[in-house]
C-alpha positions, 0 to 999 in steps of 0.5 A: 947746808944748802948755801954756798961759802959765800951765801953762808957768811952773807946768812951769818953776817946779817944774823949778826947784826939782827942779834946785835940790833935787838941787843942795842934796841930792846937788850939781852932779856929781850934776846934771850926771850926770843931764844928760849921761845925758840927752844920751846918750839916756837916759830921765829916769826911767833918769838918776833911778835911775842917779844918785840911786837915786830914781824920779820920784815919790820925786823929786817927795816929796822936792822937795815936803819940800824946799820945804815946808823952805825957804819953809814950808807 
């Protein structure tokens, strides 16, 4: 609720290619892992390393490789 128009589309646009990653990496069980850990009250960071052994910053690497990947640099 803090973020500007533009913050908000950039939070959106990168936690669309964050799912989408996980998607293509790992698939949707592994996604909809994640998801239910956080329903269960679990941190992003805990569902992270639960699921695909990985930490947020690792995470974010990995998304930017995956895009640099898909669209080119």
């Amino acid at each position: 609720m803090r973020f500007s128009t533009a913050e908000a589309v950039l939070a959106y646009d990168e936690s669309l290619a964050a799912v989408q990653y996980i998607v293509d990496a790992y698939g949707m069980s592994d996604l909809q892992r994640i998801l239910e850990l956080l329903g269960q009250g679990s941190s992003t960071e805990a569902a992270l390393r639960t699921v695909l052994h990985s930490d947020y910053g690792q995470l974010e690497i990995e998304v930017g490789k995956y895009l640099s990947q898909k669209y080119g640099s």
